[in-house]
MMTF fields as JSON, N, C-alpha, C and O atoms, coordinates in Angstrom:
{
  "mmtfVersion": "1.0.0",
  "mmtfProducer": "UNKNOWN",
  "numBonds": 419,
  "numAtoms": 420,
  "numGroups": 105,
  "numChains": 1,
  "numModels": 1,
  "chainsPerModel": [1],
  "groupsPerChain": [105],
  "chainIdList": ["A"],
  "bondAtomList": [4, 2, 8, 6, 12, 10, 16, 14, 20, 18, 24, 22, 28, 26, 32, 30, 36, 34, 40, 38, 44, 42, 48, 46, 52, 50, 56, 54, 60, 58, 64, 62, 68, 66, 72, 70, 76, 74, 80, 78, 84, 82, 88, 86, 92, 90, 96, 94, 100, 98, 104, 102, 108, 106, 112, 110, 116, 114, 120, 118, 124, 122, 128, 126, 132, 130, 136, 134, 140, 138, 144, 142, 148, 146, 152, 150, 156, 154, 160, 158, 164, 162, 168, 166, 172, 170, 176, 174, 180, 178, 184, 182, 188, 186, 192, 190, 196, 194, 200, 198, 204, 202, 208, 206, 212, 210, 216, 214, 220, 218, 224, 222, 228, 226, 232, 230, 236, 234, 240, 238, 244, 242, 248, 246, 252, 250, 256, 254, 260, 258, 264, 262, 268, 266, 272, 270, 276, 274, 280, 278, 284, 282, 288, 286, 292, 290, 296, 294, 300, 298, 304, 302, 308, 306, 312, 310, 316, 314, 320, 318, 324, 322, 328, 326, 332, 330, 336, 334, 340, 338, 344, 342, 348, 346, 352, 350, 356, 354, 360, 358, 364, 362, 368, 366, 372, 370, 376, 374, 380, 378, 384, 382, 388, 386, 392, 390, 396, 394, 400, 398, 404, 402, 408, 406, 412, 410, 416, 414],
  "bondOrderList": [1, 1, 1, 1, 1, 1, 1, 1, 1, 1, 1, 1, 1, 1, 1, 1, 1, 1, 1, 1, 1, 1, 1, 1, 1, 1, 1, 1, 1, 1, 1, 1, 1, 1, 1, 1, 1, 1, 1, 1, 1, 1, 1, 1, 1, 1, 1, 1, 1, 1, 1, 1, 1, 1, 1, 1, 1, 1, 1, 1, 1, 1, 1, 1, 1, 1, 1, 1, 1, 1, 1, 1, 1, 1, 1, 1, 1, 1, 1, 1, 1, 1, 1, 1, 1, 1, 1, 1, 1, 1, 1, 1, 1, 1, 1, 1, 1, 1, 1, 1, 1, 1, 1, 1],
  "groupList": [{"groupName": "UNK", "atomNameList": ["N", "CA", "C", "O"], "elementList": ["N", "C", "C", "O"], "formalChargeList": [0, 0, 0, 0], "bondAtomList": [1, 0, 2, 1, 3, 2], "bondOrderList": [1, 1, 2], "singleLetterCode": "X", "chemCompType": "L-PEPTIDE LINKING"}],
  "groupTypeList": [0, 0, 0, 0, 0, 0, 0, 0, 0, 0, 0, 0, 0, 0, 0, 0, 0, 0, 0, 0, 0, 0, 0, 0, 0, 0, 0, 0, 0, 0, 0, 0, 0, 0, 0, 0, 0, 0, 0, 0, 0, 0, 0, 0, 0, 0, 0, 0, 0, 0, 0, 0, 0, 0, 0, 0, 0, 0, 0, 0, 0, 0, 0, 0, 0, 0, 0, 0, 0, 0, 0, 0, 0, 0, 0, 0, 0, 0, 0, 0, 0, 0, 0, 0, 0, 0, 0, 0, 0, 0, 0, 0, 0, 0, 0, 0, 0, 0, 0, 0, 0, 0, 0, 0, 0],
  "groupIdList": [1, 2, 3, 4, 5, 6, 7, 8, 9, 10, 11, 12, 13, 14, 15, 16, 17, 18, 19, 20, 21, 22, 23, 24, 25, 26, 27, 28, 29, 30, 31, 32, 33, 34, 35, 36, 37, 38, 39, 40, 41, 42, 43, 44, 45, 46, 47, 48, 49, 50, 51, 52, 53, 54, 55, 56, 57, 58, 59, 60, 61, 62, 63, 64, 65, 66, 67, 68, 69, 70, 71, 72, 73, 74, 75, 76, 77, 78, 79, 80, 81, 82, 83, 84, 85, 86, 87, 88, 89, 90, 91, 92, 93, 94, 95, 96, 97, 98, 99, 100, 101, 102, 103, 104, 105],
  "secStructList": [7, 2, 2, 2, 2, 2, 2, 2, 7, 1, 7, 3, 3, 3, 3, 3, 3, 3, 7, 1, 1, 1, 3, 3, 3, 3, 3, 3, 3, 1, 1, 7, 7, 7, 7, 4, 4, 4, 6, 6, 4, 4, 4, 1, 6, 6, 7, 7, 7, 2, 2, 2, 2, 2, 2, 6, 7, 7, 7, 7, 1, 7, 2, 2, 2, 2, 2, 2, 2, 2, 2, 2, 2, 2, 6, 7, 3, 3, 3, 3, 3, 3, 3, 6, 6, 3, 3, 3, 3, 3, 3, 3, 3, 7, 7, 7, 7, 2, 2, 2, 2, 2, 2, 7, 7],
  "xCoordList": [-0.286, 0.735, 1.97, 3.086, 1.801, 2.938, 3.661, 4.842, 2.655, 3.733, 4.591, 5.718, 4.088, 4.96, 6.369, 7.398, 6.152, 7.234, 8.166, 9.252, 8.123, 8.879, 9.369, 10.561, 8.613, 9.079, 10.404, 11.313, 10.085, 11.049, 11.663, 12.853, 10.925, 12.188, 13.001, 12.541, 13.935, 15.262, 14.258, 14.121, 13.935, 13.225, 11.712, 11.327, 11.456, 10.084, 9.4, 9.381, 8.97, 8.021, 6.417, 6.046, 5.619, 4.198, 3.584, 3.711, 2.966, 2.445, 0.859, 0.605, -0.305, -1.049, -1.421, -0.962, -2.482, -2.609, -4.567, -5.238, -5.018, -6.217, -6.492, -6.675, -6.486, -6.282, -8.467, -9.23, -8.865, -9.841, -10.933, -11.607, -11.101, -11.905, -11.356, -12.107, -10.267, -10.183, -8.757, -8.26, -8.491, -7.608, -6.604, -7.043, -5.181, -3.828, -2.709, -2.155, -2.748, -1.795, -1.148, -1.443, 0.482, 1.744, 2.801, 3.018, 3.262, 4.441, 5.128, 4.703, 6.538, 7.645, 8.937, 9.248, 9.254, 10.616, 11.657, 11.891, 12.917, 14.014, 14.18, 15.07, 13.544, 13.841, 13.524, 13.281, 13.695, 13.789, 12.822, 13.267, 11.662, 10.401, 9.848, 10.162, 8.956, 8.447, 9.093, 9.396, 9.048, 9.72, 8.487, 7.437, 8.59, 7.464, 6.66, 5.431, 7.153, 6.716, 5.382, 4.271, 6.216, 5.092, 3.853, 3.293, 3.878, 2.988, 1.718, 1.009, 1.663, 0.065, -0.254, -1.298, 0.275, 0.566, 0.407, -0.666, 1.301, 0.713, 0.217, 0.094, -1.155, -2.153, -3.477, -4.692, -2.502, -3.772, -3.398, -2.264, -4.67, -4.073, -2.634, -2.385, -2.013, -1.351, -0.02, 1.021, -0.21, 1.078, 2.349, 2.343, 3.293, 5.047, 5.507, 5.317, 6.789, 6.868, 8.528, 8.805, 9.394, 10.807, 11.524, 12.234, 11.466, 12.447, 11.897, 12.518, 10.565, 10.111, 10.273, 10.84, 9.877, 9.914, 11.967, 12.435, 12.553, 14.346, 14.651, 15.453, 13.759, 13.984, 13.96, 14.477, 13.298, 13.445, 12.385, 12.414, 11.452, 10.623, 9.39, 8.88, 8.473, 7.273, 6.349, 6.562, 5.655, 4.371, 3.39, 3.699, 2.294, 1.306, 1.121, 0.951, 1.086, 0.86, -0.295, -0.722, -1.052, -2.75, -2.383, -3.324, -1.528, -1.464, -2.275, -3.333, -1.84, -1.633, -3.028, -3.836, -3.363, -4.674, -6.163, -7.297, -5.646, -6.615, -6.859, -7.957, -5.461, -5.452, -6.43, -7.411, -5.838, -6.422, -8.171, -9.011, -8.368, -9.544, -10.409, -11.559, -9.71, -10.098, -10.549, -11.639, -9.317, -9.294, -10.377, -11.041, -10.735, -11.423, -12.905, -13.708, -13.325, -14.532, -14.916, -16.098, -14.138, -14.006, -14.164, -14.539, -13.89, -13.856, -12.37, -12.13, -11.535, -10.179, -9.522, -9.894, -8.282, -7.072, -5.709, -5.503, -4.629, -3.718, -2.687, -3.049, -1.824, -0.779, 0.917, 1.325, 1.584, 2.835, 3.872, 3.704, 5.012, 5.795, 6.971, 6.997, 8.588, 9.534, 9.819, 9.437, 10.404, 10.81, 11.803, 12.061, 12.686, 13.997, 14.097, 15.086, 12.812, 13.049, 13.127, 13.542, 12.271, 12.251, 11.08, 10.609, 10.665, 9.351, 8.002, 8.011, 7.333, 6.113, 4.872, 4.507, 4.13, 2.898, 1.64, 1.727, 0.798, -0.126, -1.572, -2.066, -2.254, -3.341, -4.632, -4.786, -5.215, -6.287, -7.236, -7.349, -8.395, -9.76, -10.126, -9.524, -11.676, -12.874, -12.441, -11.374, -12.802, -12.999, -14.098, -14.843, -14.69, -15.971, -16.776, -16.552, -17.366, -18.204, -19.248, -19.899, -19.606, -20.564, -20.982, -20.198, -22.381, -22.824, -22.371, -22.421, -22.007, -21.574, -19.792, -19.099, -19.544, -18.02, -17.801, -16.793, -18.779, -19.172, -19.194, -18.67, -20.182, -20.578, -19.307, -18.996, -18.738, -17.489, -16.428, -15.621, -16.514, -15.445, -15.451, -14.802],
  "yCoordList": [0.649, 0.682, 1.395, 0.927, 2.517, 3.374, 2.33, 1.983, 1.935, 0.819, 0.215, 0.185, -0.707, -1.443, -0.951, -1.627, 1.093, 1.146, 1.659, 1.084, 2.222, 2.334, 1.058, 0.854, 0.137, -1.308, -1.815, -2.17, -1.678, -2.758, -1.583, -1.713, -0.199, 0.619, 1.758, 2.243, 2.379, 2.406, 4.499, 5.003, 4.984, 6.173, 6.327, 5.237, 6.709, 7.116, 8.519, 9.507, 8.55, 9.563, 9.127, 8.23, 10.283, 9.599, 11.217, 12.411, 10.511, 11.907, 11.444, 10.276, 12.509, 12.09, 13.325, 14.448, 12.444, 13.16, 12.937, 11.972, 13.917, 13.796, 13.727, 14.699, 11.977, 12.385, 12.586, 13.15, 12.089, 12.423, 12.077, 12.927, 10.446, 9.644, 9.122, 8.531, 9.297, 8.5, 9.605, 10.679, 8.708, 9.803, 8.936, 7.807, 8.933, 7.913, 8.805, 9.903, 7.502, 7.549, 6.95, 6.192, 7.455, 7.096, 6.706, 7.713, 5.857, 5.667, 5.065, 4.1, 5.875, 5.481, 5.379, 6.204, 4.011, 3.908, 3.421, 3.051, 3.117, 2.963, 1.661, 1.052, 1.112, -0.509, -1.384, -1.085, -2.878, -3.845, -3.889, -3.941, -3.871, -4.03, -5.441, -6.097, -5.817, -7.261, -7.629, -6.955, -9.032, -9.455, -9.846, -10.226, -9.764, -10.101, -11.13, -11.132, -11.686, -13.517, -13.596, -14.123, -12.667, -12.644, -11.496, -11.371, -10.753, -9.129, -9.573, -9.162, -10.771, -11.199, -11.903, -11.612, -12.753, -13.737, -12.688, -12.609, -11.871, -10.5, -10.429, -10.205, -10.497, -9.683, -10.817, -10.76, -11.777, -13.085, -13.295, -13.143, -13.661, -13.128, -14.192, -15.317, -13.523, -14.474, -14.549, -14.722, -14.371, -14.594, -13.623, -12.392, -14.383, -13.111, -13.683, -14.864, -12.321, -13.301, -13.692, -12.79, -14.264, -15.144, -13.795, -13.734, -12.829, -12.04, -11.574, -11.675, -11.028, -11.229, -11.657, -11.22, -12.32, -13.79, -13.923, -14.335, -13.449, -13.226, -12.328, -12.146, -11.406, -9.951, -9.811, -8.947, -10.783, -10.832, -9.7, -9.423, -9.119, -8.277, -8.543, -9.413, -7.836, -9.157, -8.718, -7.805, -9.295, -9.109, -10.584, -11.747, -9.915, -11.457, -11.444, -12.533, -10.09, -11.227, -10.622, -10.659, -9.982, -9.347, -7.605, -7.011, -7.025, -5.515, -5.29, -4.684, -5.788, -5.433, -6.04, -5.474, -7.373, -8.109, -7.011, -6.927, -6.454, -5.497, -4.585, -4.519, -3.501, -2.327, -2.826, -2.262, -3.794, -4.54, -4.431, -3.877, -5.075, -4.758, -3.304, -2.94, -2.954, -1.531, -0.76, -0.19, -0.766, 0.083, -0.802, 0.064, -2.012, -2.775, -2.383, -2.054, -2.471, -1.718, -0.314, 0.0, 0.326, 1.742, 1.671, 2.545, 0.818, 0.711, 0.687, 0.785, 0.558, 1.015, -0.516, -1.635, 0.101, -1.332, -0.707, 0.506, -1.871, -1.152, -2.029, -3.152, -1.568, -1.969, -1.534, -0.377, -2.519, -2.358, -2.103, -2.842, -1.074, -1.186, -0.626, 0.151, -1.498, -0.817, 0.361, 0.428, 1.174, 2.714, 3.046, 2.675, 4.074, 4.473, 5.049, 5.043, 5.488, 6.17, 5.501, 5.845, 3.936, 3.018, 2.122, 2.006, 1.436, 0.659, 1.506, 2.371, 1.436, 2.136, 1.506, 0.741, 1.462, 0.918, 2.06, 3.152, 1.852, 2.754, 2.174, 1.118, 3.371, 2.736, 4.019, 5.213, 3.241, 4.157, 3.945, 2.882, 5.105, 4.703, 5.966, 6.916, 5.47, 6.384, 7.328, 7.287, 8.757, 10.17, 10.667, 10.258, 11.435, 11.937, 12.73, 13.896, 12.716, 13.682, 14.3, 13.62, 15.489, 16.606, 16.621, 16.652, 16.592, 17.082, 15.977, 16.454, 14.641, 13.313, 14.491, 14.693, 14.941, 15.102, 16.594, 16.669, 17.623, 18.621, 18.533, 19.165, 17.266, 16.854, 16.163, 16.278, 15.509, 14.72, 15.176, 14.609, 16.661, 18.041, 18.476, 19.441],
  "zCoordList": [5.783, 4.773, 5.31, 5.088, 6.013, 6.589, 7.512, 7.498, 8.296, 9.466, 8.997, 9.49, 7.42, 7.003, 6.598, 6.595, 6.059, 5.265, 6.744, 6.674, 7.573, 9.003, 9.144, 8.918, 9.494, 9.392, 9.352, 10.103, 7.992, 6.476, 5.753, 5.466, 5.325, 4.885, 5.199, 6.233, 4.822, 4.992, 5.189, 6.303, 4.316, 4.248, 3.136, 2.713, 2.992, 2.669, 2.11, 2.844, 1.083, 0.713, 0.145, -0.612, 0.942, 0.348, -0.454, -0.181, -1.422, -2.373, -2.241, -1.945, -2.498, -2.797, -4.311, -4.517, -5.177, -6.158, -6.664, -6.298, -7.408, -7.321, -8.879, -9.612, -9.359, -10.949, -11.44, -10.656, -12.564, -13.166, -12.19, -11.608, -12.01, -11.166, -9.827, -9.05, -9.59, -8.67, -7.737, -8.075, -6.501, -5.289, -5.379, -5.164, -5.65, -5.63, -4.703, -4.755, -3.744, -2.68, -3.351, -4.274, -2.639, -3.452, -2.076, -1.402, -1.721, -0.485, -1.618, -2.254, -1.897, -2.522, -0.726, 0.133, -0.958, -0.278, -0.363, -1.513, 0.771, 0.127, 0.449, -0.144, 1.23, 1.68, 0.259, -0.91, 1.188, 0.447, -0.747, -1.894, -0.521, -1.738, -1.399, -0.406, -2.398, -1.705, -3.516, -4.501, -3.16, -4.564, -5.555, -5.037, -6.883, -7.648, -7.247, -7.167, -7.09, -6.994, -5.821, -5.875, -4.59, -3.863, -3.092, -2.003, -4.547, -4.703, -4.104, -3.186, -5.123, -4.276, -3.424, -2.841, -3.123, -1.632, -0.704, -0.105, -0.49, 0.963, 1.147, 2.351, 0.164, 1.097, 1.298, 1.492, 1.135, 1.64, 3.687, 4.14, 4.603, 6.245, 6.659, 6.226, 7.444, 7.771, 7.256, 7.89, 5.825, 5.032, 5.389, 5.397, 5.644, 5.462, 4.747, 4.457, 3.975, 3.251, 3.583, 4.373, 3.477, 3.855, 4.054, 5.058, 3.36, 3.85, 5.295, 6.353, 5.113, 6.716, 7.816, 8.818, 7.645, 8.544, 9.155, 10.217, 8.093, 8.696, 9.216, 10.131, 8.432, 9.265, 10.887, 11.594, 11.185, 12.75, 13.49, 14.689, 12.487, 12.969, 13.219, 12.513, 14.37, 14.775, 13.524, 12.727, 13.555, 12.935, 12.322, 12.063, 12.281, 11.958, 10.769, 10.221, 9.883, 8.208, 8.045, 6.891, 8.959, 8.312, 8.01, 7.484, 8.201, 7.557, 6.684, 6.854, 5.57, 4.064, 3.846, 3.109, 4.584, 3.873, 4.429, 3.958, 5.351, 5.962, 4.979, 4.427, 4.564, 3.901, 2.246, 1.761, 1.848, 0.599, 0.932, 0.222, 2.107, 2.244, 2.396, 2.15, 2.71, 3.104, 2.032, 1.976, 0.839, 0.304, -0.802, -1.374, -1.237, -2.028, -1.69, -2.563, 0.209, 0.283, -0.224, -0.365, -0.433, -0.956, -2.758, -3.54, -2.907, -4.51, -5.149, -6.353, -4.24, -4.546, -4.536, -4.182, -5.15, -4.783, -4.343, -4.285, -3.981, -3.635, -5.032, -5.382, -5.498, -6.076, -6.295, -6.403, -6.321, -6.076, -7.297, -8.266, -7.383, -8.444, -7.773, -6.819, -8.867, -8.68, -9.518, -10.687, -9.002, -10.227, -9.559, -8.413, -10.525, -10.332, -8.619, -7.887, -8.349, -6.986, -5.496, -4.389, -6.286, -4.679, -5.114, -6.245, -3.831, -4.269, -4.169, -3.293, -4.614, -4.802, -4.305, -5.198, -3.413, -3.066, -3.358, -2.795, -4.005, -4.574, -4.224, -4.62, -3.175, -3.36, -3.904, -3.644, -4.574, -5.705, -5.08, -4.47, -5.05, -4.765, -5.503, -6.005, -5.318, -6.208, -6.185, -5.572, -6.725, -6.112, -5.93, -6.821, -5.152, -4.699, -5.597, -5.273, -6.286, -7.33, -6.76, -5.967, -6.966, -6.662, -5.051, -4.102, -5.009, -4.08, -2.392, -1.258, -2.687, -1.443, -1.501, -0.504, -2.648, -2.526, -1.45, -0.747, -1.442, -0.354, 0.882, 1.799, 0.772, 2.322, 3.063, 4.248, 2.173, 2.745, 3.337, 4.074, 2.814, 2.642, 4.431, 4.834]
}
């Protein structure tokens, strides 16, 4: 996810936060964003999407379908929003409860 935002945006902040059930990564940046239309197309392999693909920057199109995976084996997803501060890519997963959450420590 970071590669992408070096990439394609302009600057970057990532938060992480530890809400009830679950751990949310936050990369807010200043670049372009991906456009609605194609939030979900990304993260199928292969896919760029047109602004990509002009951007003139290399890449194959499996980033994102990886991270999707990644974070889906985990129990997690990743999802995208615009807000006043930039684009937002968020990815959620479980949080560790009791005694697996120690050991993990």
């Amino acid at each position: 996810m970071l590669e992408n935002v070096v990439k394609y945006g302009q600057s970057a902040k990532v938060r992480v936060r530890a809400e009830e059930d679950e751990v949310v990564a936050e990369i807010v940046d200043a670049g372009p964003g991906i456009p609605e239309e194609d939030r979900e197309q990304v993260f199928e392999p292969f896919y760029r999407s047109e602004a990509a693909r002009r951007s003139g920057k290399p890449g194959s199109g499996l980033g994102l379908a990886v991270c999707r995976s990644i974070a889906r084996a985990h129990g997690g997803e990743i999802r995208f929003a615009q807000s006043a501060e930039g684009f937002v890519t968020q990815v959620r997963v479980p949080r560790l409860f009791g005694e697996s959450a120690r050991l993990a420590a």
